[in-house]
C-alpha positions in Angstrom: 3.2 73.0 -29.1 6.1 75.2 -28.7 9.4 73.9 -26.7 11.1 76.0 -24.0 14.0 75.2 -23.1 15.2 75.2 -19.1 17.8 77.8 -17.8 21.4 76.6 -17.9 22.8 76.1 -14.4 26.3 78.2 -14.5 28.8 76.0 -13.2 32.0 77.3 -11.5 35.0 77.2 -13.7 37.0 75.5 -11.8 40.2 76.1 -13.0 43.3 76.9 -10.7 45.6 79.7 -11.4 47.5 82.3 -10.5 47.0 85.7 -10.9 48.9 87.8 -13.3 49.7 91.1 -11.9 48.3 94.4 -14.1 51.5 96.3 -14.5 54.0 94.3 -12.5 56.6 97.1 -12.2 54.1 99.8 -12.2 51.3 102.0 -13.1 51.5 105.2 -15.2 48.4 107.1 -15.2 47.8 110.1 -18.5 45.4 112.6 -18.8 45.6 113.6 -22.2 43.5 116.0 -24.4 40.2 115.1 -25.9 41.6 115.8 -29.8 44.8 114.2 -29.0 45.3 111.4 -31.6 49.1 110.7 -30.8 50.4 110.7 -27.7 48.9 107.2 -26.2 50.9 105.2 -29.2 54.0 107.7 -28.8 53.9 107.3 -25.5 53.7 103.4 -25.8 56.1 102.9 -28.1 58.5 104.0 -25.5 57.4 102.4 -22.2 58.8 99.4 -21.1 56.2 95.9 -21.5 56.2 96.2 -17.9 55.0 99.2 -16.9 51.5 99.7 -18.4 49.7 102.8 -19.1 46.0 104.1 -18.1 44.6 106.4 -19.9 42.0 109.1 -19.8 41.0 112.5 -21.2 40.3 116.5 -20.6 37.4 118.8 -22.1 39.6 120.6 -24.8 38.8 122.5 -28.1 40.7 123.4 -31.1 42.1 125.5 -32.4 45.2 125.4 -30.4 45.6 129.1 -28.6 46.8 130.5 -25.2 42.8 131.4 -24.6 42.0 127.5 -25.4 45.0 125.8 -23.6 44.0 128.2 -20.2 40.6 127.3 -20.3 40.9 124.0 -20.4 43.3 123.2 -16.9 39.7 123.6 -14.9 38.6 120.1 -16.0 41.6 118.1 -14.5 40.6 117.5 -11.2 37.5 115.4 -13.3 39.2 113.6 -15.4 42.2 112.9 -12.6 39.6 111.1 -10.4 38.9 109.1 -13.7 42.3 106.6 -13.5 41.2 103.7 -11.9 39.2 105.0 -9.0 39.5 102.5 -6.4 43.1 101.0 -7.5 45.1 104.7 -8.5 48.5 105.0 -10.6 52.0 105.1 -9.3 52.5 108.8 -11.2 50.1 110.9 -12.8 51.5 112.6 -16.2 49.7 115.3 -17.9 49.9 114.9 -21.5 50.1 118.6 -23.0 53.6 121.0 -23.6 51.7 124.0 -24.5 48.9 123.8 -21.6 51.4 123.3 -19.1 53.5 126.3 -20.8 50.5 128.7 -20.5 48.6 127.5 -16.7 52.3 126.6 -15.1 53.4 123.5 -13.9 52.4 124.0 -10.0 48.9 124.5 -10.7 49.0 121.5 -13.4 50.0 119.5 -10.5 47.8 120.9 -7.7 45.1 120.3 -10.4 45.6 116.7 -10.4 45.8 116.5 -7.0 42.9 117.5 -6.1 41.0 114.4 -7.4 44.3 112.4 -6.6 45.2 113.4 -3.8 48.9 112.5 -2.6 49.7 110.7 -6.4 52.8 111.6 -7.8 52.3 114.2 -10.9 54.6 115.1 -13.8 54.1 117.2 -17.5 55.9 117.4 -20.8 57.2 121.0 -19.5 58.8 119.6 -16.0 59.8 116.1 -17.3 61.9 118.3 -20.2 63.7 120.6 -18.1 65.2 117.9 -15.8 65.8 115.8 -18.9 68.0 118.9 -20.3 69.5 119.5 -16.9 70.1 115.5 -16.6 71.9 115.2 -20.1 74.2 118.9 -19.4 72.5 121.5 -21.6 71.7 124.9 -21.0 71.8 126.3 -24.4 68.9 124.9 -26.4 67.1 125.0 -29.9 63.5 124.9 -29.7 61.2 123.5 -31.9 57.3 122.8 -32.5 54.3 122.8 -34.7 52.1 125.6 -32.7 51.4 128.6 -34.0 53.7 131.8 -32.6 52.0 132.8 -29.6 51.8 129.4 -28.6 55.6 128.7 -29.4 56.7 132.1 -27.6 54.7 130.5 -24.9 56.9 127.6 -24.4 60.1 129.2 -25.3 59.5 131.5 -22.6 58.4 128.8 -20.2 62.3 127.6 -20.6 63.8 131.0 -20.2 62.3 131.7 -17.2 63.9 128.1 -15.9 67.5 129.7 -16.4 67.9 128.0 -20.6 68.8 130.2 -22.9 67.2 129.7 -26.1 69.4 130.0 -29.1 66.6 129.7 -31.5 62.9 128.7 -31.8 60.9 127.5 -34.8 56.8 126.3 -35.0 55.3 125.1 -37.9 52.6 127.0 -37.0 49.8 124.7 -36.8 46.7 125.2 -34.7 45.4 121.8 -34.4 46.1 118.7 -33.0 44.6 116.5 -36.2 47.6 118.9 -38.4 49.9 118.2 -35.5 49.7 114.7 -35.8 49.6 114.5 -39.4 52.7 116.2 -39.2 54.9 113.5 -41.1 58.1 112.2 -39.0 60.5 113.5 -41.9 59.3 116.6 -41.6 59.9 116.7 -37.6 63.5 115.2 -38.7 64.3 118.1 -41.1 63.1 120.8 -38.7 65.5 119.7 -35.6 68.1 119.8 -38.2 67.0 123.0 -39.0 66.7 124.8 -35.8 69.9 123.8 -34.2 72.2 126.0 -33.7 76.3 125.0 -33.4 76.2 126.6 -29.8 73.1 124.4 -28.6 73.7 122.2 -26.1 70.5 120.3 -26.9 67.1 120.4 -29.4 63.8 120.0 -27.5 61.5 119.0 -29.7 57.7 120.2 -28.6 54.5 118.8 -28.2 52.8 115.0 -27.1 50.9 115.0 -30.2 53.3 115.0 -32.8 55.2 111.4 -33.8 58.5 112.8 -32.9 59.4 109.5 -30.7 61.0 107.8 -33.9 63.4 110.3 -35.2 65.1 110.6 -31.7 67.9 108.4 -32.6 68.4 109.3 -36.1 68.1 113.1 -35.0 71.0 112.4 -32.2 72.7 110.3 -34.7 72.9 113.6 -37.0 72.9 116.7 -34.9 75.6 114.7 -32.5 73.9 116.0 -29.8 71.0 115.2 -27.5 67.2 116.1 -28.2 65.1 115.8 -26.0 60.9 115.3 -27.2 57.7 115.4 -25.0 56.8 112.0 -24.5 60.2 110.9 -24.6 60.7 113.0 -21.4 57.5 112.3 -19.9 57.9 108.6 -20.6 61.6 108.8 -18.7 60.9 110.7 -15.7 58.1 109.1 -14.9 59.9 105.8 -15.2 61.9 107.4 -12.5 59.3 108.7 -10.1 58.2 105.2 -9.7 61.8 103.7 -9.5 62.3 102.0 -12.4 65.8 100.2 -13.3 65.6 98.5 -16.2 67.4 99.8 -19.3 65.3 101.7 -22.3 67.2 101.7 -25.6 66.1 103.3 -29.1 64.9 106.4 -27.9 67.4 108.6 -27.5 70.6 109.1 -24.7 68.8 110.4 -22.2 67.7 107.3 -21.1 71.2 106.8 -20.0 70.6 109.4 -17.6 69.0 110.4 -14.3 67.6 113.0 -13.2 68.6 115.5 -10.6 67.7 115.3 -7.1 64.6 117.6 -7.3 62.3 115.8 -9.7 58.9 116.2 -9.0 56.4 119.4 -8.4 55.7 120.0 -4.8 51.9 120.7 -3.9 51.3 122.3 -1.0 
């Protein structure tokens, strides 16, 4: 005869608490690209334990060209209505230099808006001009690991916001796998490399490449600011949301705010 035994009854737990809040001092929400492999631990590293970070992704396809990065702005609104639906983020940060370089920052952020509407948006490409403007430069040495279109791209991106760009480098990679393999010495040598005496500034380009580390040795070296991606994205949107605490580590602009325009305005 074979033995079956009864249901368990659930009981109720019955054990008082209180709640913990999810991201006390707030909620950062990036859309990042579907190859990235970088910029959620880059972007990490920097943040404050307070402030957490929701993540989610865009249709994208390597390798990394103008036609590519264009293409792939259509599938933000999706993947904007994808962080937390019901709850939101305090700030919505797009995680790519180049695709904001090549679609514009306006229609990055209208983008997002449209399937988060009213959310506060910000992008490597934005977040790194009013981190240049916050720490005085208006002379800077560019540097990434795109190929030359792409780079010309983003050079030009910062020419047309009144910098003057003293010189530019890529390492011309057209992947985001090569881009993040990309070792940190390597990121090191080139913002040694592509500074220029009369630079106010190095902006080092790109979310996916580990550039967050070498900030302070870079500075240390070049005895001057440099300014990264994430390191930019990471600050401003710390400001958008209000955030007072102090962030050491990673770099002087963090001793810095930013000027009195700092977001994109959608219509």
């Amino acid at each position: 005869m074979i033995s079956v035994s009864r249901a368990v009854t659930p009981e109720p737990a019955d054990v008082p608490y209180s709640p913990d809040p999810v991201g006390p001092a707030g909620r950062i929400g990036l859309i990042t690209l579907a190859t990235d492999f970088n910029s959620e631990d880059d972007l990490r590293a920097i943040l404050p334990g307070d402030v957490r970070l929701f993540t989610t992704r865009i249709e994208n396809a390597n390798p990394v060209t103008v036609a590519n990065l264009q293409s792939m702005a259509a599938d933000l609104p999706r993947a904007a209505k994808t962080l937390l639906p019901g709850y939101g983020v305090d700030v919505a940060i797009f995680g790519c230099t180049s695709g904001t370089a090549v679609t514009g920052s306006d229609k990055i952020a209208a983008l997002i808006n449209q399937g988060m509407p009213g959310t506060k948006v910000t992008n490597p490409l934005l977040a790194s001009e009013l981190a240049l403007r916050a720490v005085g430069a208006q002379k800077i040495a560019i540097l990434t690991p795109y190929l030359s279109d792409v780079t010309q791209s983003v050079a030009d991106g910062f020419h047309q916001r009144g910098f003057d760009v003293t010189r530019v480098m890529g390492f011309g990679l057209d992947n985001d796998f090569d881009m993040t393999a990309l070792p940190p010495e390597a990121l090191l040598e080139g913002a040694l490399k592509v500074d220029t005496p009369d630079a106010d500034a190095v902006f080092i380009s790109c979310t996916a490449i580990r550039s967050a580390e070498i900030i302070a040795e870079a500075e240390r070296r070049l005895k001057k600011p440099v300014i990264t991606s994430n390191q930019a994205l990471i600050w401003h949107a710390l400001n958008l949301i209000g955030y007072k605490n102090p962030i050491t580590g990673f770099g002087t602009l963090f001793d810095h705010a930013p000027q009195p325009t700092n977001q994109v305005e959608v219509p």
